[in-house]
Structure formats: structure tokens, C-alpha cells
C-alpha angles and dihedrals in degrees: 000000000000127000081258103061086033091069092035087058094056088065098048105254104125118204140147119244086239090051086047091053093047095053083050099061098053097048095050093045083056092057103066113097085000089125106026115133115250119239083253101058087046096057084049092040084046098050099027100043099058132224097336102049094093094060097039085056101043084059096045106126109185100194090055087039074054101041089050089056094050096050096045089049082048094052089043094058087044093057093043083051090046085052103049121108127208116241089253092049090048077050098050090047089063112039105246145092118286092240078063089055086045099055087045094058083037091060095034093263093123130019118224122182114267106225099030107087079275100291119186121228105235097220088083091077143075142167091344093313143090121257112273105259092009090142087051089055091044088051091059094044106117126225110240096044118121122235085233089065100040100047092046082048094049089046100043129093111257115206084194078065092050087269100302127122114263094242083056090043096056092035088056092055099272123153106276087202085059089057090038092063101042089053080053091068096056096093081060097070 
């Protein structure tokens, strides 16, 4: 067993090294040309770009365009991991017992990661209390939206919010159902 399958097996995904090899290789076989421009999107890109377009074209590499992605997406879930609380250190920020922080996750008064242990993103929660309107936010979260989204939606400048984030906005006195319904929108990207 590699370094590799031992830590997939930790969490529970069971392969062979040769299984893993072999999944690698076709991923990574798939991946050639996967994001290549079309001829077509090269004539729009050409007439609708201006002058530099050529040149910035002609150094397109898909496969590092690819690779980029991979490793911001990879530095974004590090720093949600980096940001989750225990239920005990959600507890201890604010000041009451860890069943507290579970009947607040319980009613939709604080939001906790569904399959991490219930992990609670640690944006919720400020000077020893939770965000204002934070139940209102977590109303309008959608379903299928991934940790990683809300919580780079919930950190990042809105210009909607006069270019604040959405946890200053709302700090600062901001309509919690402005930010609600924003957050809504997240499944539609």
C-alpha cells in the first residue's frame, strides 16, 4: 500500500495501488484536449477579444489552464478545513455548552457541514455571537451547494454589498434577507 491509498483508506475509500493507477490514467488520458477551445470559440474569441487575442491563444495550455484550477479548488477546501470549529470550539466561542451549539444547528440557528463530523464553519461566528440573521442565511442555503461556495461567497467582496463581504455587510447592520437571497442564488452557478 503507497502513501496515496493509505490516506484514501482513512477515509474510507478502499482501492489497490494498481486500481488507483489505473483510474489515473484514465483521468488523466481524459484530460488531454478536455479543455481545448473549439474553432469556433477561437474565430469569436479572434474578432471579439481585440488585438491581443492571437497571442493569448496561441499560449493557451489547457492542461496547465486544468492543473490551476485543480490546485485553487485544492487551496479553497484547505482553507474551509483550516476554518471549521468542533462542536466543543464553536461552544467555547460562544460561551455555552456544546449540546447549545447542537440545538442551534438542530433549529437552523447555526449551519454545520453535513458530512464532517458536523463541523461548523467558523465564519458564523463573531465576538462571541452568531452572525445577525444568520438563521435567515441558513433558510436560503440551497441544498446542493457545496461548503466550499457558500463559504467563498460568504468571504468575498460583493459589489451588490457595496463591495463588502456579506458577513461585513451584515456586521456592520446590513439586511440579513439581502444577503439571504443572494446566498439563494448560489445552486444557479
Amino acid at each position: 500500500m503507497t502513501a496515496t491509498t493509505e490516506v484514501l483508506a482513512r477515509h474510507g475509500v478502499r482501492v489497490t495501488d494498481q486500481e488507483l493507477a489505473a483510474e489515473l490514467d484514465r483521468a488523466l488520458s481524459e484530460l488531454s484536449g478536455a479543455d481545448a477551445i473549439s474553432d469556433t470559440e477561437m474565430a469569436y474569441l479572434a474578432a471579439h477579444a481585440g488585438g491581443r487575442a492571437d497571442r493569448l491563444l496561441a499560449s493557451f495550455d489547457p492542461v496547465a489552464a486544468h492543473r490551476d484550477q485543480a490546485l485553487a479548488k485544492a487551496d479553497a477546501a484547505a482553507q474551509l478545513l483550516r476554518g471549521l470549529l468542533t462542536r466543543e470550539a464553536a461552544a467555547n466561542r460562544l460561551g455555552i455548552d456544546a449540546s447549545g451549539v447542537s440545538r442551534r444547528v438542530a433549529d437552523g440557528r447555526l449551519w454545520a457541514l453535513p458530512r464532517t463530523g458536523r463541523r461548523i464553519p467558523a465564519w458564523q461566528i463573531h465576538d462571541g455571537r452568531l452572525l445577525p440573521g444568520l438563521d435567515a442565511i441558513i433558510r436560503a442555503l440551497p441544498a446542493d451547494a457545496s461548503p466550499l461556495a457558500i463559504a467563498g461567497f460568504m468571504t468575498t467582496a460583493q459589489e451588490e454589498l457595496g463591495d463588502v463581504t456579506p458577513i461585513d455587510y451584515v456586521l456592520a447592520g446590513g439586511n440579513a434577507e439581502a444577503v439571504a437571497e443572494m446566498v439563494g442564488e448560489l445552486d444557479r452557478w
